[in-house]
N, C-alpha and C positions, 0 to 999 in steps of 0.2 A: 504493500500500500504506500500511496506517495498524497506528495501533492497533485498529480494530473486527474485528468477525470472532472467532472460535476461537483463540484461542494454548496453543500448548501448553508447559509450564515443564519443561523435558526431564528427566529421572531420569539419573543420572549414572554410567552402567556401572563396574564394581568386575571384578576378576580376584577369582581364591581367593586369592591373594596381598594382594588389600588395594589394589592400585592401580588405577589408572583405565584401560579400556580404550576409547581412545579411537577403534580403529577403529570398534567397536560403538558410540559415540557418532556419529560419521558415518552411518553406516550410518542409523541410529534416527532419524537428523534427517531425512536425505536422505528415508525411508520417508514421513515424516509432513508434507513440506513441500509436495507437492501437496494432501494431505488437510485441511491445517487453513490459517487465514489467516498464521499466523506463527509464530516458536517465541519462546522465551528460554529464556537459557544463564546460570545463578548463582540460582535462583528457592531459594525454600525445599524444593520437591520436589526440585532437584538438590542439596541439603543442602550447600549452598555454605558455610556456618558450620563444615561439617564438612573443608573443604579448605584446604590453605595458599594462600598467594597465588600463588605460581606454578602450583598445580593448576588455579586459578581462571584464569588466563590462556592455561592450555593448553587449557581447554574451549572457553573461547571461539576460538583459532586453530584448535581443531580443530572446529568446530562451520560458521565462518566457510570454512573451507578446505572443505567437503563442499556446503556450500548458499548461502555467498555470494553476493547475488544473484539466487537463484531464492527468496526468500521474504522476507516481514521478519522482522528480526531484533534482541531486547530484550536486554542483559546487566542481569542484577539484581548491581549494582554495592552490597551493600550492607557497612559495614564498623563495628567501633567507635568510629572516627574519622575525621574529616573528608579529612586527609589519605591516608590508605587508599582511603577513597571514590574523591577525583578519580585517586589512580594506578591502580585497577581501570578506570575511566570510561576514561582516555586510553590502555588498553592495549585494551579493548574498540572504542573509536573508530578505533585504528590497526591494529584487524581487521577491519575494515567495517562493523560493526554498525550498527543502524540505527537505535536507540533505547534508552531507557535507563530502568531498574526502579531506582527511591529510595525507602527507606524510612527511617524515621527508625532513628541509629543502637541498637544492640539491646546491651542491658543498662548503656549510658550513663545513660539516662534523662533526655537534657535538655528544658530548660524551653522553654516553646512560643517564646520569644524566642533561644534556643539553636537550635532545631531553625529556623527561618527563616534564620536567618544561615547557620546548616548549606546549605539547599537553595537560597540565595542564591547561595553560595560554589562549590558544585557546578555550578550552570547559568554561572556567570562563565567558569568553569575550561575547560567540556567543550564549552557551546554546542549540545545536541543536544537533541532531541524526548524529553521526559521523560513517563514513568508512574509516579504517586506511587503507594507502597504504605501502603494504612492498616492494621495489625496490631498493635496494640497488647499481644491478648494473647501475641504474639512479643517484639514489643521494648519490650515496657514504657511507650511513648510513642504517645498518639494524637495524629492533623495533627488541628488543630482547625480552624474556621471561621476564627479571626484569620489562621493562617496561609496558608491556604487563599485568602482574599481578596488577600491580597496578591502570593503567586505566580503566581495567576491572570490577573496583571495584565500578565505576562510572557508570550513567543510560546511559549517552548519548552515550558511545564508545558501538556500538554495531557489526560489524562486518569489516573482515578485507580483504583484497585484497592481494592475496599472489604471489609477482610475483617473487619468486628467481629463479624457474626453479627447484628447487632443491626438487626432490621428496620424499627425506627420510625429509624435513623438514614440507614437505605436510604431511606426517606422523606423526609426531609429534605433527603439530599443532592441526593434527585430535585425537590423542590419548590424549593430554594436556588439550585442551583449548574448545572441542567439545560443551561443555554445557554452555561457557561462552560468545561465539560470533559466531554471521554468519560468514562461511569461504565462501570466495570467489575467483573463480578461476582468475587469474589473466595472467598464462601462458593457452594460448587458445590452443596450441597444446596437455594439457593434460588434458584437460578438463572432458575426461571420467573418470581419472585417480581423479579428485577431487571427482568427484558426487561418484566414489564407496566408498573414503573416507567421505561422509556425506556433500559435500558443496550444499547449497542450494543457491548459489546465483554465476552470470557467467560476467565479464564484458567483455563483446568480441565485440573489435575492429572491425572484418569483418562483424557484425551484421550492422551496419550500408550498408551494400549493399546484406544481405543476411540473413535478420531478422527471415526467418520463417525457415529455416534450423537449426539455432540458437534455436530457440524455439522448433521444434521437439524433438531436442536430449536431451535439457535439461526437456522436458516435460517426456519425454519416462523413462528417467535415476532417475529423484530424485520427479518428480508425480508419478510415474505409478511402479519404482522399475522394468522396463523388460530393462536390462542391454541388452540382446540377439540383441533387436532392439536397442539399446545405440549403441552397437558395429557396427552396419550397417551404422549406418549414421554418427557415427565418422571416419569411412571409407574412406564414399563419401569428409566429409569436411578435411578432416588430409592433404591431401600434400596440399589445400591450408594453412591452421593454419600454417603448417609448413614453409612455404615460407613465411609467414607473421614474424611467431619467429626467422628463422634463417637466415634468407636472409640478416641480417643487412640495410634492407628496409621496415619496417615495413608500415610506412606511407605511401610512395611511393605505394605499393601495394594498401592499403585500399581506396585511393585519384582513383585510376585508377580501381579499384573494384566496386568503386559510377560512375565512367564511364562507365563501360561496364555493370551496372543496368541502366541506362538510367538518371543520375544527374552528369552531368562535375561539378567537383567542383575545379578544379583550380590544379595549381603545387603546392607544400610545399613553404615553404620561405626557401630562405638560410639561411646557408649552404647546405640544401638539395636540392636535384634534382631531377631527375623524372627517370623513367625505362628505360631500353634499347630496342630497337624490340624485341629482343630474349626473354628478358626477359616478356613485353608486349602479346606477341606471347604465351609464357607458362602458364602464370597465364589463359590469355582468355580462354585456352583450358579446363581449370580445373574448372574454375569458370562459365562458361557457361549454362552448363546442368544442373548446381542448381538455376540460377537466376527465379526469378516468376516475371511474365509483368501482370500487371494488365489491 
């Protein structure tokens, strides 16, 4: 088990009350971990920003405790500080995970020479198989090339999650760094757009309510090399991805996606809110004909 394949960044069930229900998080993992290559637990769709630290630790023993073992498993270990980071990492490590989601920390904004000592300090500490997150317009900070080169150079950094949206840097990091890390796609609207650039690994958000669609295209696109049927079912999936990337509701969508798959998992926390009818109304339309009811 690696990082390629389908992973899916788990959505983080809510009671009416506000708190986490974490059987329905087992549940939801356990459901999707035959269906996709791997999960992770802390991603930005599990609004991890949005939990305390011990929330974050309970997802992952409860996540660990439902499918440990039968899948691979990512903790997005991400924090404002360095030290935050490795005590999510070593709480994650000491639930069996299997790997680990870094991104540079979010609304620090350190300097590209900050940010390498950062993810220096983190692979010293933890020792694990790392996937770097690039999101800069989350955290304020993009991994650049300098630093890139040099983590590179190390066993554990092995692949990276590219989410600028920016396609000529999809290029780049396919023509640069091809040989030296899994690229993974990170903007799920271009997801066809990475697999023809060489990515062999897909973390998509709406996998979580639409796992096996998720696994066609990327089966079709970078197992099998027939683009012809890549393009078909990127098709079928594009105006959702797309309402999901631009809609400025990302979550909102994917929380109500595991609803109309048949798993309520609750509203977002605030600040966030939930969809409109209309908007409700459009997604259903779109999402419907690909959902599979077992």
């Amino acid at each position: 088990m690696s990082f390629q394949g389908v992973h899916t960044p788990l959505v983080t069930p809510f009671n009416t009350d506000g708190g986490i229900n974490h059987d329905l998080l087992g549940k939801h993992a356990a459901n999707l971990a035959g269906k996709v290559a791997g999960l992770g637990v802390g991603g930005t769709t599990g609004e991890y920003y949005a939990l305390s630290f011990d929330e974050r630790v309970q997802t992952f023993n409860s996540v660990a405790s439902a499918v440990g073992g039968k899948t691979y498993l990512t903790a997005g270990i991400n924090a404002t500080t360095t030290q935050e980071v490795i005590r999510l990492g070593w709480e994650a490590k000491r639930a069996g995970f299997s790997a680990l989601l870094v991104a540079a920390p979010y609304y620090a904004q350190p300097t590209q020479e900050e940010l390498l000592q950062h993810l220096l300090k983190v692979d010293d500490s933890l020792d694990m198989p790392i996937m770097l997150y690039n999101f800069p317009a989350r955290t304020g900070t993009a991994i650049s090339d300098q630093v890139l080169e040099v983590v590179l150079e190390r066993p554990n950094f092995i692949a990276m999650k590219e989410s600028t949206g920016d396609v000529s840097h999809l290029h780049h990091l396919a023509t640069h760094f091809a040989n030296k890390l899994v690229l993974s796609c990170g903007m799920d609207d271009q997801a066809l757009e990475f697999f023809v650039w060489g990515a062999r690994s897909w973390v998509a958000g709406a996998s979580n309510f639409l796992p096996e669609a998720h696994t066609e295209l990327f089966d079709a696109c970078v197992k099998r090399g027939d683009f012809e049927t890549g393009r078909r079912l990127m098709a079928q999936l594009l105006p959702i991805l797309e309402l999901l990337e631009r809609s400025g509701k990302f979550i909102q969508h994917v929380r109500y996606g595991c609803e109309l798959a048949g798993m309520p998992v609750g509203v977002a926390r605030e600040p966030l809110g939930t969809l409109t009818e209309e908007e409700r109304s459009v997604f259903a339309q779109l999402v419907k004909p690909l959902l599979r009811h077992e």
